[in-house]
N, C-alpha and C positions, 0 to 999 in steps of 0.2 A: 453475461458472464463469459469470460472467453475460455477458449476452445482448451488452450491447457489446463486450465483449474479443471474443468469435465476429467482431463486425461488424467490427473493426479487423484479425482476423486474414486475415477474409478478403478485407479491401483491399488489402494486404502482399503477401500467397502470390497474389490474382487478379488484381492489378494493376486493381482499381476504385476507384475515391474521389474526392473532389474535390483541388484546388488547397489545402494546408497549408501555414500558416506555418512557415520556416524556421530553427534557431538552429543552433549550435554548442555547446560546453560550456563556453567560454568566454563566448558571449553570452546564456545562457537567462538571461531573467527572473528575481527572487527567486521571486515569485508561482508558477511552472515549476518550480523545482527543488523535486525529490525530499524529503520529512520524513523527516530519521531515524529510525530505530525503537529505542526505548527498550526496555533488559530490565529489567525489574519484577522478574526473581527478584534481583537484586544491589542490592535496596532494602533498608535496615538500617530496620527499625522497631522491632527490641528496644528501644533504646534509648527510645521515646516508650512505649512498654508500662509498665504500671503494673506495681510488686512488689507482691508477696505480705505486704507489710506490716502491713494492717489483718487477717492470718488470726486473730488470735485478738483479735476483737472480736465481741460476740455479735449476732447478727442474729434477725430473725424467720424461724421455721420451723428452725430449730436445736433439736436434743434435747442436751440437759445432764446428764451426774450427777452430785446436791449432794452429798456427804457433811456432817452437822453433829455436832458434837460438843458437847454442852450446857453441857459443861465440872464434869458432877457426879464425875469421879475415875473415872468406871464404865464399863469397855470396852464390857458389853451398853447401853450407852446412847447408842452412836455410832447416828445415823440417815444412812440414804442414801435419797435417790429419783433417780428420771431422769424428767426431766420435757420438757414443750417449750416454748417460746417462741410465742405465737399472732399474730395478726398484727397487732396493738395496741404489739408489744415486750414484753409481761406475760409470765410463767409466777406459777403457783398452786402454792407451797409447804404441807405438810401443818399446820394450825397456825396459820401465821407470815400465810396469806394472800397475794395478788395482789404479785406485785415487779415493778418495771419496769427490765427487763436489756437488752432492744436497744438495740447502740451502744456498752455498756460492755465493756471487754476482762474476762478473767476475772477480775483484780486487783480492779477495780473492784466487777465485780459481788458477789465473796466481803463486801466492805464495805456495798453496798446491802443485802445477805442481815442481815448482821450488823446495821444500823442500823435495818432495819424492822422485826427480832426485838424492841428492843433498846426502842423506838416504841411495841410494841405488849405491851410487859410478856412475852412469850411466852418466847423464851428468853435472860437478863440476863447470861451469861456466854458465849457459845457463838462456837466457832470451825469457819470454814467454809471448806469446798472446793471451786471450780466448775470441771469442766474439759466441753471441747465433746465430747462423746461422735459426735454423728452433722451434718452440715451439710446444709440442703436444698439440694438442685441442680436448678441451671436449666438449660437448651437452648437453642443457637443453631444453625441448620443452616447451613453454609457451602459453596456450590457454585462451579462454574467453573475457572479457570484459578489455584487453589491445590494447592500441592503433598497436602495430605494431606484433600479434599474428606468433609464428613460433619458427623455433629455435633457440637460443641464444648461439652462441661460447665465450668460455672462455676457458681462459690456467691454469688454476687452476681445481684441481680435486672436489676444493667445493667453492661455491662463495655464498653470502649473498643475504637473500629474498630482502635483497632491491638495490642489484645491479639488481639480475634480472630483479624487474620489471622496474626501472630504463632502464633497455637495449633495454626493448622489451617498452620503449616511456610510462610509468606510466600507471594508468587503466584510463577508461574512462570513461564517465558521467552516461553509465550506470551499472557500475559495484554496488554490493550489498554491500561490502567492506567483505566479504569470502572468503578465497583463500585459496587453498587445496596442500599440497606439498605432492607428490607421495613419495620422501625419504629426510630425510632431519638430523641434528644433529643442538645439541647447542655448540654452543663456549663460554665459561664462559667467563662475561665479567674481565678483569685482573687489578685489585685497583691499585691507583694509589700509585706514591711516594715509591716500593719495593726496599728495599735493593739490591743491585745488587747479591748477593748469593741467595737473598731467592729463597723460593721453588715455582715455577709456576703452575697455574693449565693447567691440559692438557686436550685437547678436548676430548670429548666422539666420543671412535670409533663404538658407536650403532647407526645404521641409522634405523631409521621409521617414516611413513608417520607423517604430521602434520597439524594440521586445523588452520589457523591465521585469526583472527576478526581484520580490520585497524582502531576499533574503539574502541577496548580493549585492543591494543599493541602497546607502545612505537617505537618511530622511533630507540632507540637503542635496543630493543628488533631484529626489523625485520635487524636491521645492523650484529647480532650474529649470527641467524639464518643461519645456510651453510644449503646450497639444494647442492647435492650431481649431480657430473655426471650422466649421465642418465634419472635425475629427470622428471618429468611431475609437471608443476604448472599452476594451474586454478585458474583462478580469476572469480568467480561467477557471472553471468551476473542476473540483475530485473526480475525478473516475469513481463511479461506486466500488467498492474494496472490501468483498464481500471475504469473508471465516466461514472455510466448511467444519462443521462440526461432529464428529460422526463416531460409534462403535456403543459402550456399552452408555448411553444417554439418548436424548431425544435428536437423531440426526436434521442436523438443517442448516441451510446458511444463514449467516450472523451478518447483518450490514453491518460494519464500523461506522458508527455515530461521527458526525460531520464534526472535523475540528478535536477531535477526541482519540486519545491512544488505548488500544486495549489489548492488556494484558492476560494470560490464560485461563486465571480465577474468572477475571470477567468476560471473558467468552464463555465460557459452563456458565454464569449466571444468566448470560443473555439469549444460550439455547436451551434453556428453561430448566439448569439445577442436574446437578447429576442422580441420576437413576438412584445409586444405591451410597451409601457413607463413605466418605475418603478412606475409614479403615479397612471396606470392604475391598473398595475399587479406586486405583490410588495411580499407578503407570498412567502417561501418557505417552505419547509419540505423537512431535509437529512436525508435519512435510511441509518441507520449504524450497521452492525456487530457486536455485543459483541466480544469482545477478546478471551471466550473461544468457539464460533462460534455454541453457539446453542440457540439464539435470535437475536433481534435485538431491537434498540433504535429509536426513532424520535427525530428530532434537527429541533426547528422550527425557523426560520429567519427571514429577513425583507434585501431587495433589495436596499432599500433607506439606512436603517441600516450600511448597508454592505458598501457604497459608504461614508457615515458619516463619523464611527468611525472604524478603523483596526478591532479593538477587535471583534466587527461583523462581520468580513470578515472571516468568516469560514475555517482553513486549512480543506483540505477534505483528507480523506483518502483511498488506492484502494477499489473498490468496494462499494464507496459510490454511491446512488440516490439520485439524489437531481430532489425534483418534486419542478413545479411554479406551484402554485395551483390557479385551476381554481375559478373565483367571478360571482358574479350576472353581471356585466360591461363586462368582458371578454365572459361570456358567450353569452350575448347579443350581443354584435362585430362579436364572430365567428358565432353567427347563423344568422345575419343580411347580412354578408359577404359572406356564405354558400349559402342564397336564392339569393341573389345578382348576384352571380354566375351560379347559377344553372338558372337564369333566363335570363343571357346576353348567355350563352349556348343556352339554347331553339329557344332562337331567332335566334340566327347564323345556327343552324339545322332548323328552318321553312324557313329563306331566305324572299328575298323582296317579 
């Protein structure tokens, strides 16, 4: 809990501090009131995730097995190998020589086999089979405020910030909507309706780090986004945003539930119910933070208010105090209640 929520609590509970501007809930400032807190785990990103479309297109670092058939009528004549792809796009066929297969689906490629046989006088009849036997897989480590934290396998050497978080189960309630990519690039997004000649734009081959707000970027923004092999990508988890609660109720801090706004009824609910009836004890007073955090404001309330009309019901913000102030009735309750006490005690220590 930092150092100024201590200094604000204990101007409240010791009655120290200077002379604070005063509002209402009706008169606070825009600038004053409370930011609602957005839940990230109810973000649909599926949708901007890439399919699994291009899987059977061959890549570099892919193992293949060809089977060929030379086409002489003779079963002992079938050849098979398993080869790889290097990182040129090439694999080296027995014979036949260097092919360039990255980028070709397997269709394609069985025709490039067939054509460079065919090129090189090698084999004049031959029918071929290429299916993807094994794919190289890459690593993305995914921390924070995701539901399924770790690392994410992918066979593509750059995959989009919103497949990943997608993989690693979306963020969760408490994330801040920050997420920090250790290396990443843009993909330009490519207009539609281009003539089939024209000129394409090509990705940028400069990878560095990149900061993304899920409240300032487009779902097809985060669908562009390639986070590169090896990446590290954090998703910022809340500062804890702790409600002091304090005067004539059970004083105590209130965590703000992850993902969840809370309002002044439900602070009294969550620091266990007020003491005595809203007709009894009904004023509040919330200390609030200035934004550039070298003051503070009073926001004075009404308990009954708050239960009436929404618009009373204060959103609070971290680090707010909300005191139930103490009256002439309440005070007279707790010291009626005090001697009451102190006096069925006495008796229980004197004994019959």
């Amino acid at each position: 809990m930092r150092r100024e929520f201590l200094i604000l609590a204990a101007a409240v509970t010791g009655l120290v501090g200077c002379v604070q501007t005063q509002y209402t809930a009706s008169s606070l400032p825009n600038h004053l009131v409370a930011k609602p807190i957005r839940d990230y785990s109810t973000l649909d990103l599926a949708r901007f995730a890439s399919s699994d479309s291009g899987s059977d297109v061959i890549r570099p670092g892919d193992r293949l097995s060809v089977t060929l058939d030379p086409g002489t009528l003779n079963k002992d004549s079938v050849l098979a190998w398993t080869v790889s792809v290097d990182g040129q796009g090439e694999t080296s066929l027995p014979n036949i020589g260097p092919v360039k297969l990255a980028g070709l689906t397997q269709a394609q490629a069985e025709k490039a086999i067939v054509q460079t046989s065919l090129e090189r006088d090698v084999f004049l009849t031959p029918v071929v089979d290429v299916d993807v036997k094994e794919r190289k897989e890459y690593s993305i480590l995914v921390t924070g405020a995701v539901t399924t934290p770790g690392p994410v396998t992918i066979t593509d050497e750059s995959v989009s910030l919103a497949d990943v978080l997608v993989r690693a189960g979306g963020p969760t309630s408490d994330a801040s909507g920050n997420v920090f990519v250790s290396a990443a690039r843009s993909q330009p997004a490519e207009p539609e309706n281009l003539p089939e000649n024209a000129l394409r734009a090509v990705s940028s081959t400069r990878v560095l780090p990149a900061s993304v707000n899920l409240d300032r970027t487009s779902g097809d923004e985060l669908g562009h986004l390639q986070v590169v092999d090896g990446a590290v990508v954090h998703v910022e988890p809340l500062e804890p945003r702790p409600i002091q609660v304090v005067g004539v109720i059970r004083n105590q801090s209130v965590k703000v539930p992850a993902g969840q706004n809370v309002h002044l009824l439900d602070a009294l609910t969550l620091a266990g119910g007020q003491t005595y009836s809203n007709w009894i004890s009904d004023k509040v007073t919330i200390i609030r933070e200035t934004p550039d955090g070298k003051g503070t404001v009073r926001i004075k309330g009404s308990i009954r208010k708050a239960k009436e009309d929404a618009r009373e019901n204060i959103l609070l913000a971290p680090y707010d105090i909300v005191s139930v102030e103490e009256n002439l009735l309440t005070f007279t309750l707790s010291t009626l209640s005090g001697l009451f006490g102190a006096a069925f005690n006495a008796s229980r220590i004197a004994g019959p």
